[in-house]
C-alpha positions in Angstrom: 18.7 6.7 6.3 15.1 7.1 6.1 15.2 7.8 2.1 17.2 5.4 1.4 14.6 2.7 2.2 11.8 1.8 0.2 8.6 0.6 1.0 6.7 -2.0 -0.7 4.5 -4.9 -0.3 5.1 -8.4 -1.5 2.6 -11.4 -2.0 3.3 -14.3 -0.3 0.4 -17.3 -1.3 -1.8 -13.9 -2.1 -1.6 -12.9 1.3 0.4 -9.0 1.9 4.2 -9.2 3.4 5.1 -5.6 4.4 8.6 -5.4 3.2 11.6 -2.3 3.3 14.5 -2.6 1.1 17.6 -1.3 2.5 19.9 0.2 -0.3 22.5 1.3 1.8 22.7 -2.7 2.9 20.9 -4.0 0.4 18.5 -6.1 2.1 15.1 -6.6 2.6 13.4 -6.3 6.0 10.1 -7.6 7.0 7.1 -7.1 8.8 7.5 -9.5 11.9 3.6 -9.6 12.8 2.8 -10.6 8.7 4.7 -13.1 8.9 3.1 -14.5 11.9 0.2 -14.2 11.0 0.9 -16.2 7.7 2.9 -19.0 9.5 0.5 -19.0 12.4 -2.3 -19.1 9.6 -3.6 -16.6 12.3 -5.5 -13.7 10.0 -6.4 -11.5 12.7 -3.9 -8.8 13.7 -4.2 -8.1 17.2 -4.3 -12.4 17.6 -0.8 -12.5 15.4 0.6 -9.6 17.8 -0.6 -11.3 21.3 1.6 -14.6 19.5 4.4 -12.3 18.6 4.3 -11.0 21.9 4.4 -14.2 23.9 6.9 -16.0 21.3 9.0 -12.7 22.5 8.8 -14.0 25.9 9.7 -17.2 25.3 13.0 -16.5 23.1 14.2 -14.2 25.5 13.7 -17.1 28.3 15.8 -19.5 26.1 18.5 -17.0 25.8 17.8 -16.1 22.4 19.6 -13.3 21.1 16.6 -12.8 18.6 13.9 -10.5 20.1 17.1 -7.6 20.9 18.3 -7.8 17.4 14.6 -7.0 16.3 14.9 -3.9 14.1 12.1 -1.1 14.0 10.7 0.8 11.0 7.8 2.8 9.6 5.8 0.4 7.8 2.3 1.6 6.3 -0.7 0.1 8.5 -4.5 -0.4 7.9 -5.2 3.4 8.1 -2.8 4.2 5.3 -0.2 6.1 8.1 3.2 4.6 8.8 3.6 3.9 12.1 7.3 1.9 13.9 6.9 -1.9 13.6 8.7 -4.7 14.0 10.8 -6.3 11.5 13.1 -8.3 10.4 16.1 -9.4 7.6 16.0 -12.6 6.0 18.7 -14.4 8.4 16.6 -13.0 11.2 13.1 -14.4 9.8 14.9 -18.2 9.2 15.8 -18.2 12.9 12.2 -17.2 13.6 10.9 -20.0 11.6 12.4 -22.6 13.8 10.6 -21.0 16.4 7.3 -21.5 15.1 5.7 -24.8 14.5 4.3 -24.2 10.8 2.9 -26.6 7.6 4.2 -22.6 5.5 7.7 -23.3 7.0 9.3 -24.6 4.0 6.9 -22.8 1.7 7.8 -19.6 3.0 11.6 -20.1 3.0 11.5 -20.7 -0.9 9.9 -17.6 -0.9 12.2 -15.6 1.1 14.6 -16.9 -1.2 12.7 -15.6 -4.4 11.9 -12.4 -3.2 16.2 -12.0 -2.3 17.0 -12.8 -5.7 13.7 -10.7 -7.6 14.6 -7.5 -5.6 18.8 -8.3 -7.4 17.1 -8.6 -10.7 15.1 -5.5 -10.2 18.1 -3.4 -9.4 19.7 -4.2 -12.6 16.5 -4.1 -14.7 13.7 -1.6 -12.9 11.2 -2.4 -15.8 11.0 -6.0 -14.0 9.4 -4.3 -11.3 6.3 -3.3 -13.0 6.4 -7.4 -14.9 6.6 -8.2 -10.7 3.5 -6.1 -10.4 1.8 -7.3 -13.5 2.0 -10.9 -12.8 1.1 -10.5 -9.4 -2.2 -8.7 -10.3 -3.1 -11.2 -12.9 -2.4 -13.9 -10.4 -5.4 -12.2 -8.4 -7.7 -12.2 -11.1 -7.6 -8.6 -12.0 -8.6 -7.7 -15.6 -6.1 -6.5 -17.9 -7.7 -3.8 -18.4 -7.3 -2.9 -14.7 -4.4 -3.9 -14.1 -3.3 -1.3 -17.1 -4.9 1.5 -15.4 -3.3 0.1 -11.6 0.2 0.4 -13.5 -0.1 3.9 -14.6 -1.0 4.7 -11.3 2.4 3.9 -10.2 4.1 6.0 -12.1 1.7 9.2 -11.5 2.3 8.9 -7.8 6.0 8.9 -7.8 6.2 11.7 -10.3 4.0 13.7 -7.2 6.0 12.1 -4.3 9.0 13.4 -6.5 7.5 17.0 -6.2 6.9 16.8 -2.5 10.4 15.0 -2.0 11.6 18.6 -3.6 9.5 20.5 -1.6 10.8 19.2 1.6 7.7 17.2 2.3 8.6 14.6 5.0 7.9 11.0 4.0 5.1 9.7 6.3 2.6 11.5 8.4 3.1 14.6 5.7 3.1 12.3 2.9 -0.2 11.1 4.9 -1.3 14.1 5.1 -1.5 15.3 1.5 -2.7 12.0 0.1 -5.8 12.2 2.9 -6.1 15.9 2.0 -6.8 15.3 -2.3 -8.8 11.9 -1.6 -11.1 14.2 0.8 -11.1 17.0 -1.5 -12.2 14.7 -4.8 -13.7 12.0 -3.3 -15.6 13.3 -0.3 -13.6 11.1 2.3 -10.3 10.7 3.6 -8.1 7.4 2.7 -9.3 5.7 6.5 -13.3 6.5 5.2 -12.6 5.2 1.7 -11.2 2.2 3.0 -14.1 1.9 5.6 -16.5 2.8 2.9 -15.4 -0.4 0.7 -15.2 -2.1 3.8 -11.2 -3.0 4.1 -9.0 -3.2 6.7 -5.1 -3.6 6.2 -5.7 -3.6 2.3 -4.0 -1.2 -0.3 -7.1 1.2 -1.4 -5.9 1.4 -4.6 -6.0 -2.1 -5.2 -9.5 -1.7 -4.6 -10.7 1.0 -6.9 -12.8 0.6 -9.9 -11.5 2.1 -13.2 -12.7 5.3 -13.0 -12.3 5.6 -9.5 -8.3 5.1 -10.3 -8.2 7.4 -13.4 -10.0 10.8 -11.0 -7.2 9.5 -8.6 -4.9 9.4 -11.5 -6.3 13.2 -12.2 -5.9 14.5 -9.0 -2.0 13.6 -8.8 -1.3 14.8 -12.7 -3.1 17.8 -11.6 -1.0 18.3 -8.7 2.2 17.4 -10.7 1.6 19.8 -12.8 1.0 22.7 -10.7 4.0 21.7 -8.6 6.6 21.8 -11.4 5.1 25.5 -12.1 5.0 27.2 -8.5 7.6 25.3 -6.7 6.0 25.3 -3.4 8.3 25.2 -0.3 7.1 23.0 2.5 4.1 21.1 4.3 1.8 24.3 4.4 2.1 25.2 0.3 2.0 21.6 -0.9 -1.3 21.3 0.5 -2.7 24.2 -1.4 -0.7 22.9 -4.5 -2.6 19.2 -3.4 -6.1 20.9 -3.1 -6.1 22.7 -6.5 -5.0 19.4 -8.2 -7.5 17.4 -6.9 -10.1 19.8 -7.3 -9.8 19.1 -11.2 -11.0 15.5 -10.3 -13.9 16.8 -8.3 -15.0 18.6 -11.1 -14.7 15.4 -13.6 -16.0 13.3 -10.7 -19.3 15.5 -10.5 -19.6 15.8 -14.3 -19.5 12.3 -14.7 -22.1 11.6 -11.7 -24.3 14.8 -13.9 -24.3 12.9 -16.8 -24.6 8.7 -15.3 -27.2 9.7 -12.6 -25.2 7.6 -10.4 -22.3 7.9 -8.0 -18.4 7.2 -8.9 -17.2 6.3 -5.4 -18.2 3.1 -5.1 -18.6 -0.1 -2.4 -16.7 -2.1 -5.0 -13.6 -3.9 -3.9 -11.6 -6.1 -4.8 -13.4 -9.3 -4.5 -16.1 -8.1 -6.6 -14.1 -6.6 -9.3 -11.9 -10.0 -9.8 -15.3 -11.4 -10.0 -15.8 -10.1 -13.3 -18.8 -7.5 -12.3 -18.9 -4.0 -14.4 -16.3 -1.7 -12.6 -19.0 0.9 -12.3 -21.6 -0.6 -11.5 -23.0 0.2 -7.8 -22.9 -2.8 -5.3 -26.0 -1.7 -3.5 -28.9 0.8 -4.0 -27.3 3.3 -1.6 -24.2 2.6 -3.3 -22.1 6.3 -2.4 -25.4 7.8 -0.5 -23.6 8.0 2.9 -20.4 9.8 1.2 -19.5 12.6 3.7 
């Protein structure tokens, strides 16, 4: 069942909805605790899951059949892991709704509504996934120049989560695994100490990245592609050397570039300052990349 759910994240008001599509029931299912921290307008997670958990208490007091209909499934957290959360499927979140006193009540049923009918759309035409994607980003602010490079990034990962799918690579902790294992290897840090590094929490790194830093990314999973489709590695244990040897190629771009710039790639830049309009490889600070381990 597993495989034939799909991860993604939708924007609700620019804030992040963690969302599962269901192909075998063709539905979407939701992150309980985003969505109450959006209607709660409560941005701290361990706030929205102390709510969740005494609105929980409260349903189950009324008699509400709610709380035991509450589906769990591997959603992707902070630390870029997937670990068993809470969710739920449209008809489930509109009951949930009238739980919680909310100005985002309305606002957020239209959305649910949008998203149902976009995720419809998308299944007959796939290319209106990456115009979802598009619009989204320039919604942010991104540059389109960006955004073109965050697009082809896309594609590059699921051409290498194809080759670990045929390897017998399990989706989650091993998928964690690998992607911690080339960002360490051409970066110097493991997803969790990028993330830290640019100083985000629940955010998608790769939103984050400055140009280059997505094209050595970029590198790292062509590289690993590649040299998948040739050796054909079986398993957990022979992707990884397959993952080390591809993103050793952008280590070696990585440190040719920092040879010839005099200044690091890896970068305190998120977001924030990149929709700002500063140069995307431009250091934030002095010691911009000086504390890479």
């Amino acid at each position: 069942m597993e495989n034939d759910k799909k991860n993604a994240i939708r924007l609700f008001e620019e804030k992040q909805v963690r969302g599962v599509w269901d192909d075998v029931a063709e539905k979407w299912w939701f992150s309980v605790l985003d969505i109450i921290g959006i209607l709660t307008e409560q941005p701290d997670y361990g706030k929205a899951r102390n709510y969740w958990k005494w609105l929980k208490n409260k349903l189950i007091a009324e008699g509400s059949e709610l709380v035991s209909e509450t589906n769990q499934l591997k959603l992707i957290a902070a630390d870029g892991k997937y670990y068993k959360t809470d969710v739920a499927d449209t008809e489930q979140i509109l009951r949930l709704i009238q739980s919680i006193p909310s100005k985002k009540a309305e606002p957020f049923k239209m959305w649910l509504a949008k998203v149902g009918n976009e995720r419809i759309d998308e299944a007959i035409n796939p290319e209106l996934t990456i115009d979802r994607a598009v619009q989204d980003y320039r919604r942010l602010g991104y540059s389109e120049n960006w955004i073109n490079q965050r697009i082809k990034t896309i594609e590059v990962r699921k051409a290498l989560t194809d080759e670990w799918d045929k390897s017998g690579v399990q989706k989650g902790m091993e998928y964690a695994t690998l992607t911690d294992l080339m960002s360490r290897t051409w970066s110097g840090m493991s997803t969790k100490e990028y993330k830290n590094f640019k100083g985000l929490k629940k955010e998608n790194l790769r939103d984050h990245l400055t140009n280059t830093e997505l094209v050595l990314n970029m590198l790292a999973e062509v590289a690993a592609t590649d040299i998948s489709l040739v050796r054909q590695p079986q398993g957990l244990a022979e992707s990884k050397v397959v993952a080390r040897e591809g993103a050793k190629a952008a280590k070696a771009a990585r440190e040719q570039i920092e040879q010839s710039t005099g200044k690091p790639v890896v970068s305190r830049l998120n977001a924030k300052n990149l929709i700002q309009g500063r140069p995307a490889d431009l250091p934030a600070a002095a010691n911009d990349g000086k504390d890479e381990q």
